[in-house]
N, CA, C and O of each residue as an XYZ file, in Angstrom:
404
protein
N       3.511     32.312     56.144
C       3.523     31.483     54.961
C       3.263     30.035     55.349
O       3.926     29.463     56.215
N       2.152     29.400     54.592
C       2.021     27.980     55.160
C       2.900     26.981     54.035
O       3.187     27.325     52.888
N       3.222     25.749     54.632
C       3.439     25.295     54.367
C       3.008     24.144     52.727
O       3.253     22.940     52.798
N       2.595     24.545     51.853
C       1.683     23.775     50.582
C       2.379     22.903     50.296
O       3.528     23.306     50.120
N       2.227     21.569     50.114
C       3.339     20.585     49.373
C       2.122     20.344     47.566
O       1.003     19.869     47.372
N       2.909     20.816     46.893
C       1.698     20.289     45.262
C       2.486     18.817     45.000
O       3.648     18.427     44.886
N       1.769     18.515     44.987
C       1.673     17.280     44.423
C       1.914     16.722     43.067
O       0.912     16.195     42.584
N       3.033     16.697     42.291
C       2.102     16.635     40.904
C       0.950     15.641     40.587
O       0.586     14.736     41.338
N       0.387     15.962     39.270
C      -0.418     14.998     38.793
C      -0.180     14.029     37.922
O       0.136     14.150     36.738
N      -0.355     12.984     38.593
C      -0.174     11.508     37.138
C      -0.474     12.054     35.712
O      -1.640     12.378     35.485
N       0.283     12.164     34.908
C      -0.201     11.729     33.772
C      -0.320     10.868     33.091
O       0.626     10.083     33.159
N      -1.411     10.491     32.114
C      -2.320      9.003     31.753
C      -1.262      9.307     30.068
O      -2.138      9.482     29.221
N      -0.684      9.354     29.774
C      -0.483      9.113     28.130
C      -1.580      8.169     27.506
O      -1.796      7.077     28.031
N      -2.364      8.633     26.246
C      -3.589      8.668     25.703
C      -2.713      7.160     24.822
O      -1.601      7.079     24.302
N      -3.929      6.061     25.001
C      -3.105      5.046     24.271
C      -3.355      5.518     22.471
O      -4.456      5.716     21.957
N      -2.372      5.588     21.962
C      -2.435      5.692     20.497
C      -2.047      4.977     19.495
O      -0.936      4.859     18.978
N      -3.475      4.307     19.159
C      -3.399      3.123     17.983
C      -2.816      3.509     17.114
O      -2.986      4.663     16.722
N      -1.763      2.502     16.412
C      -0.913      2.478     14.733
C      -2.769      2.238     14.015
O      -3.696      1.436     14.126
N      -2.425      3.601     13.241
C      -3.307      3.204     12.446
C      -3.322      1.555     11.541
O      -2.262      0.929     11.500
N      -4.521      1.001     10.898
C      -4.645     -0.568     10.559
C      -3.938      0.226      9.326
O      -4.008      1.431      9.083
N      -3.234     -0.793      8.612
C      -2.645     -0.994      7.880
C      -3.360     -1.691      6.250
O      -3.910     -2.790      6.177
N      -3.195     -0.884      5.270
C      -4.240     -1.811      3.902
C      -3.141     -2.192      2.819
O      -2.124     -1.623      2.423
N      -3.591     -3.054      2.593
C      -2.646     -4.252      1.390
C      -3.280     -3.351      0.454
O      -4.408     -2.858      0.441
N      -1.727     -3.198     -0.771
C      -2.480     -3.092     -2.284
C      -2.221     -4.719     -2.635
O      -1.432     -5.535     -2.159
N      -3.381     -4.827     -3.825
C      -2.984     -5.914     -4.352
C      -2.992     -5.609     -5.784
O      -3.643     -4.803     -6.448
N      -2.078     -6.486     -6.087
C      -2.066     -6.570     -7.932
C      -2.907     -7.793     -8.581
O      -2.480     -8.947     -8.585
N      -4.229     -7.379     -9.164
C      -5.033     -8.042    -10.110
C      -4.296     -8.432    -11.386
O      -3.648     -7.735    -12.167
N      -4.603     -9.888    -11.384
C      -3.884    -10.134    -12.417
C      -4.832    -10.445    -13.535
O      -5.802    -11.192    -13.410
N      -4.418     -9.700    -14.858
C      -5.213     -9.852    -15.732
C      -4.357    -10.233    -16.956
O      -3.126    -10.228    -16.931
N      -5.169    -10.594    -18.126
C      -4.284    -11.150    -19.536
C      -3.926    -10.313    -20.450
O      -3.518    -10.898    -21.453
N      -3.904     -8.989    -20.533
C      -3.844     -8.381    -21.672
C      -2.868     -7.148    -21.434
O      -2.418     -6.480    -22.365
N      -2.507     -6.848    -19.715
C      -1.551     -5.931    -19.688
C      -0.104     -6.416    -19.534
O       0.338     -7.081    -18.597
N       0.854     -5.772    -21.087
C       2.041     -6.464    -21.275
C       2.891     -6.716    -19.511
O       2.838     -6.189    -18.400
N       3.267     -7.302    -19.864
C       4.214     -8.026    -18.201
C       4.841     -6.808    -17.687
O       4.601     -6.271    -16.606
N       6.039     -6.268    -18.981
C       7.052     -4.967    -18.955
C       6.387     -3.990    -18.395
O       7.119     -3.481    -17.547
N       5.153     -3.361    -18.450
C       4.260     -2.528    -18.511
C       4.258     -2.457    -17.014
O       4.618     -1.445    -16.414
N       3.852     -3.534    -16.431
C       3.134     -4.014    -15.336
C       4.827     -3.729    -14.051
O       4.761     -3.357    -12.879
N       5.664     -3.947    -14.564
C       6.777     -3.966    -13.726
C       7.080     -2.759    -14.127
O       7.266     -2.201    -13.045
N       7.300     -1.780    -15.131
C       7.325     -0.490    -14.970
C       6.441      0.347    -14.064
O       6.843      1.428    -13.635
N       5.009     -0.230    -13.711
C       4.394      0.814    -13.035
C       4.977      0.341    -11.144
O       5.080      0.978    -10.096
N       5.226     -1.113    -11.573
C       5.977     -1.060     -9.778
C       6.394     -0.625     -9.567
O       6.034      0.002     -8.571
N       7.462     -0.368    -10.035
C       9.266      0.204     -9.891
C       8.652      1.918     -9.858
O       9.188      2.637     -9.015
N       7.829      2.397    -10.530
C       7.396      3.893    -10.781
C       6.458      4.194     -9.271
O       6.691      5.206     -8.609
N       5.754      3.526     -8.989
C       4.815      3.818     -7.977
C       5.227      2.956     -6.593
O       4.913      3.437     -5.504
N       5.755      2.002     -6.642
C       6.214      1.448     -5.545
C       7.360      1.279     -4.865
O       7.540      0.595     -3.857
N       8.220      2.018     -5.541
C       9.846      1.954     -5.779
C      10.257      0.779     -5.508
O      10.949      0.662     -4.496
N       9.912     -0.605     -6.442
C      10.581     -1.360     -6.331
C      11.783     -1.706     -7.326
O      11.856     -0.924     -8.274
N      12.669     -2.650     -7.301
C      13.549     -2.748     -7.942
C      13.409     -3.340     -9.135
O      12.210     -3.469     -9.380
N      14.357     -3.921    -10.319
C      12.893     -4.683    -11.625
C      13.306     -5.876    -11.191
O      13.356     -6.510    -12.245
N      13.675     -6.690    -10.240
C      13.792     -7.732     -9.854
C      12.727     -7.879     -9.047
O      12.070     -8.919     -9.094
N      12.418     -6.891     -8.221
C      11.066     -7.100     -7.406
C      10.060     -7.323     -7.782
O       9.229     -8.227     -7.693
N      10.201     -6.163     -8.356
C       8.937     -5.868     -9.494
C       8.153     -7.197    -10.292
O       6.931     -7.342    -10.286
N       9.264     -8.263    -11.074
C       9.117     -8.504    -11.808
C       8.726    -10.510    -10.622
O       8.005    -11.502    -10.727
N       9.262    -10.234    -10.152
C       8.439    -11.374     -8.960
C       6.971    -10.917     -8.633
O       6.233    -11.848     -8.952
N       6.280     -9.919     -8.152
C       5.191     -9.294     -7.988
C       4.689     -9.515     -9.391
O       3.781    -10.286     -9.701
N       5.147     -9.010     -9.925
C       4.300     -9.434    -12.131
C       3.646    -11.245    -11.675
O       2.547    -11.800    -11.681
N       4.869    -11.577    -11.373
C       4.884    -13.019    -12.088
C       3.891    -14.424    -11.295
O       3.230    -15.373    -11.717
N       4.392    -13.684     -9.505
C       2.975    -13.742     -8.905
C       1.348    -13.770     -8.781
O       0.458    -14.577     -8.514
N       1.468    -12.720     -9.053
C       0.140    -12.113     -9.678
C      -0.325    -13.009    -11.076
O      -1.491    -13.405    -11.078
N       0.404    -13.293    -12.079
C       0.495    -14.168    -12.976
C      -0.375    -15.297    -12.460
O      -1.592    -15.446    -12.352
N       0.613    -15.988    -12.198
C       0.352    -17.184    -11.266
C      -0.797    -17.606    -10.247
O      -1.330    -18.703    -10.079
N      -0.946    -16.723     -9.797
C      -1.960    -16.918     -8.237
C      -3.122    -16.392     -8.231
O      -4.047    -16.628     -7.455
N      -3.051    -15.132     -9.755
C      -4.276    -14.027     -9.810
C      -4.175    -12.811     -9.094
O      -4.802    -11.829     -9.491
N      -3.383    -12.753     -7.973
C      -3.101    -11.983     -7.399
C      -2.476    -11.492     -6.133
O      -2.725    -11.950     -5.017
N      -1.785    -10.689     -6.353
C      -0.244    -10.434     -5.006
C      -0.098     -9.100     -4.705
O       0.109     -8.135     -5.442
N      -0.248     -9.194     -3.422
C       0.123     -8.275     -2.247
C       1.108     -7.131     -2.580
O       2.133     -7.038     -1.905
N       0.906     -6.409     -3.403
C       2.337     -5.380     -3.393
C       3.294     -4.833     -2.559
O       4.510     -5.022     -2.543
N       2.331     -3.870     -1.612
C       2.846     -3.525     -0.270
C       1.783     -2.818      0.853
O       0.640     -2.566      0.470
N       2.070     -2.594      1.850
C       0.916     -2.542      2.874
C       1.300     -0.953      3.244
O       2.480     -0.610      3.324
N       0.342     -0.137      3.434
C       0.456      1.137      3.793
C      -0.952      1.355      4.727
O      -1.897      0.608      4.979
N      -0.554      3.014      5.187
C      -1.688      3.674      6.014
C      -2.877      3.470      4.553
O      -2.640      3.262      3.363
N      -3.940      3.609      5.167
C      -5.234      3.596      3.882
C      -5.029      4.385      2.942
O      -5.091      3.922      1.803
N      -4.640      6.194      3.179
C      -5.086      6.726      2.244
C      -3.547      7.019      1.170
O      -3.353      7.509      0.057
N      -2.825      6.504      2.078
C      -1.743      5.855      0.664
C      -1.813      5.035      0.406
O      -0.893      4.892     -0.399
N      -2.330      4.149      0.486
C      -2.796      2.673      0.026
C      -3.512      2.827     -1.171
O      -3.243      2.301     -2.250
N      -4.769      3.850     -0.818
C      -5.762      3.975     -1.510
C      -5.493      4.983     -2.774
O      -6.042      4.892     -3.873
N      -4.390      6.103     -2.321
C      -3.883      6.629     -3.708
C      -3.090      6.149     -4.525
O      -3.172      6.337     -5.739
N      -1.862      5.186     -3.727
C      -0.731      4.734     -5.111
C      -1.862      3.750     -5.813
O      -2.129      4.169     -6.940
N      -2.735      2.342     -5.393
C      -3.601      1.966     -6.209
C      -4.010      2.576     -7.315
O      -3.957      2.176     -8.478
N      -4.585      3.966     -6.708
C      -5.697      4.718     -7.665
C      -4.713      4.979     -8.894
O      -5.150      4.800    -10.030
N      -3.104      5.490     -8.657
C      -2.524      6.379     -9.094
C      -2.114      4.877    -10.255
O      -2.146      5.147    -11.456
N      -1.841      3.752     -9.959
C      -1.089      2.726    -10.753
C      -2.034      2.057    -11.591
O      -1.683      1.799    -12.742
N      -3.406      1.668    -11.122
C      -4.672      1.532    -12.126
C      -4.501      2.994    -13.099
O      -4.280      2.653    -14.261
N      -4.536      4.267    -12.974
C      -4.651      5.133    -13.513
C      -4.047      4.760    -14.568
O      -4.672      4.323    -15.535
N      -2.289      4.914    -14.541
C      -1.415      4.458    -15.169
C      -1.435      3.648    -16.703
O      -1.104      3.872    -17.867
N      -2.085      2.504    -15.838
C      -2.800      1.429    -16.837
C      -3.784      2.239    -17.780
O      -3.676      2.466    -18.985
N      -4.543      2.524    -17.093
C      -6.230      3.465    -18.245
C      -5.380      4.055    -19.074
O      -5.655      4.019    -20.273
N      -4.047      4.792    -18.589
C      -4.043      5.677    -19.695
C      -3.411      5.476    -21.053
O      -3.280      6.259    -21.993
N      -2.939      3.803    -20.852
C      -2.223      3.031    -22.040
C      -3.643      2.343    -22.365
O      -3.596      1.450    -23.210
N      -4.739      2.605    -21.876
C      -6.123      1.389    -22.247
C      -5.432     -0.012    -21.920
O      -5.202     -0.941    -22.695
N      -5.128      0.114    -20.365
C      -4.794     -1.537    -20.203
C      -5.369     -1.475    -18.533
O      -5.286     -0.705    -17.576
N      -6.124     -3.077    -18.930
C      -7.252     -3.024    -17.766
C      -6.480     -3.182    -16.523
O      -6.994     -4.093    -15.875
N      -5.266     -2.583    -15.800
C      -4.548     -3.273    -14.820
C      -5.493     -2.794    -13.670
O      -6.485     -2.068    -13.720
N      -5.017     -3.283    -12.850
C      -5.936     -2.785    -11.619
C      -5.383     -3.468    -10.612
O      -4.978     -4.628    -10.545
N      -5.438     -2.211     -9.499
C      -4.574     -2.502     -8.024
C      -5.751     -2.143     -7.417
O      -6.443     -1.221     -7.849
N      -6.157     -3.078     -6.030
C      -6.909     -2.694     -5.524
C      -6.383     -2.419     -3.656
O      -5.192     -2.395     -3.349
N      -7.459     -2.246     -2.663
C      -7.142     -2.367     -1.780
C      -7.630     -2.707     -0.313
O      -8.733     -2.199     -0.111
N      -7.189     -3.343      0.664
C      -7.989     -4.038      1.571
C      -7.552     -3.898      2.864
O      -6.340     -4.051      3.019
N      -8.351     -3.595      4.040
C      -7.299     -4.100      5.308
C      -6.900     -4.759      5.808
O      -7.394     -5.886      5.830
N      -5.524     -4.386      6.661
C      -5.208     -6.043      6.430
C      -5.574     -6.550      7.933
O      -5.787     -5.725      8.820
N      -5.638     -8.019      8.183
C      -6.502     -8.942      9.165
C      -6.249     -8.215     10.709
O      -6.786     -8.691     11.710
């Protein structure tokens, strides 16, 4: 019997990027009631109506605010799902979405 010494082998752990991260934002427009607008936060974003209603008032103000930042394709569905929301009262709200820097 000879003597074999094995060696193990290094392993490299594969570097694995956090996927980028995409902002919804809230478009602010004139015709969807405020209440409306903080109901669909609190419904789709689970925020609180205090949160909520800072994000409204933001958006108000500035034209438009950052809701919250997710992987893309939840990013890209609660948007879809909270514009939806809006269409289906015929109110032009609209969340859109971007990556962020």
């Amino acid at each position: 019997m000879s003597n074999v010494v094995v060696k193990p082998i290094a392993k490299t752990k594969p570097k694995v990027e956090r996927p980028k991260l995409h902002k919804v934002i809230l478009i602010n427009d004139d015709y969807t009631p405020r209440e409306f607008v903080v109901r669909v936060l609190q419904g789709e974003f689970k925020m609180t109506e205090d949160q909520a209603h800072k994000v409204m008032l933001t958006a108000h103000q500035r034209g438009a605010c950052v809701v919250a930042m997710f992987t893309k394709d939840v990013a890209e569905t609660k948007a879809t799902r909270a514009t939806d929301a809006g269409r289906a009262k015929g109110y032009p709200l609209l969340f859109t979405t971007e990556p962020e820097e």
